[in-house]
N, C-alpha and C positions, 0 to 999 in steps of 0.2 A: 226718791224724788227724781224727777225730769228735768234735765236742763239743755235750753238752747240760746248757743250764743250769735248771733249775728250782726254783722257791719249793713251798712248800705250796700253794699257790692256782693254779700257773699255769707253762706253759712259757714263758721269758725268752727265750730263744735254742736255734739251734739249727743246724749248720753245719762245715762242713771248716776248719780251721785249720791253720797251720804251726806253734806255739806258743802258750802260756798261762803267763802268771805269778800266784801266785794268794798271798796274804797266809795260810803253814803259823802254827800256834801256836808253832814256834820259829824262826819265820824266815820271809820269805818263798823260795818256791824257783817255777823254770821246770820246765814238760816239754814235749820237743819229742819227735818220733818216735820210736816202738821203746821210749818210756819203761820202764822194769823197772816191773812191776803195784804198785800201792802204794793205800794206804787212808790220807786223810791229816784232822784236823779243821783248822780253818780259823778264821781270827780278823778279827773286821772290817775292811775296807779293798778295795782294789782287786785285779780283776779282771781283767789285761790280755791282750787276744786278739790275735795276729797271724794276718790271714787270708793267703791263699796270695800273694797280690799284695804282700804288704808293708804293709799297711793294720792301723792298728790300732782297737779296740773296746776301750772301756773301760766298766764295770760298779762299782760298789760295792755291796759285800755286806755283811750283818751277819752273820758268822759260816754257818759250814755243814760240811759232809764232802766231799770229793773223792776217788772214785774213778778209778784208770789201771788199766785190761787192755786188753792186743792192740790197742794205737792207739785205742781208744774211751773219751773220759772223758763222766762224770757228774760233774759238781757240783751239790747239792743244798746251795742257801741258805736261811736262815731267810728272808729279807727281801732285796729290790734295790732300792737307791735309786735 
């Protein structure tokens, strides 16, 4: 999978991953591959990436939208701390 992360100001990241867990408004939830396309808002907190190697990255957000279609996500953050 693809993922890119950016603020209003700036691309944060950007990169092939195996996983992301991301802080939903009711819940946090994961997507891994082949995720079902989904539009989700997003509530302050962490950001967690697993790259392909097993490695993780981690990001705090303050809130934003997450986008999943066909293996390519967009998160769009207010802010990264």
């Amino acid at each position: 999978m693809r993922i890119e992360i950016v603020t209003p100001d700036k691309k944060i990241f950007e990169g092939d991953i195996k996983s992301v867990r991301v802080p939903g408004k009711k819940g946090s939830f994961q997507v891994l591959k082949d995720h079902a396309p989904i539009v989700s808002t997003l509530e302050t907190g962490s950001v967690i990436l697993v790259d392909p190697d097993g490695k993780e990255t981690i990001f705090e957000i303050e809130g934003g939208v997450i986008e999943v279609k066909a293996n390519k996500i967009i998160l769009l953050a207010d802010s990264v701390r």
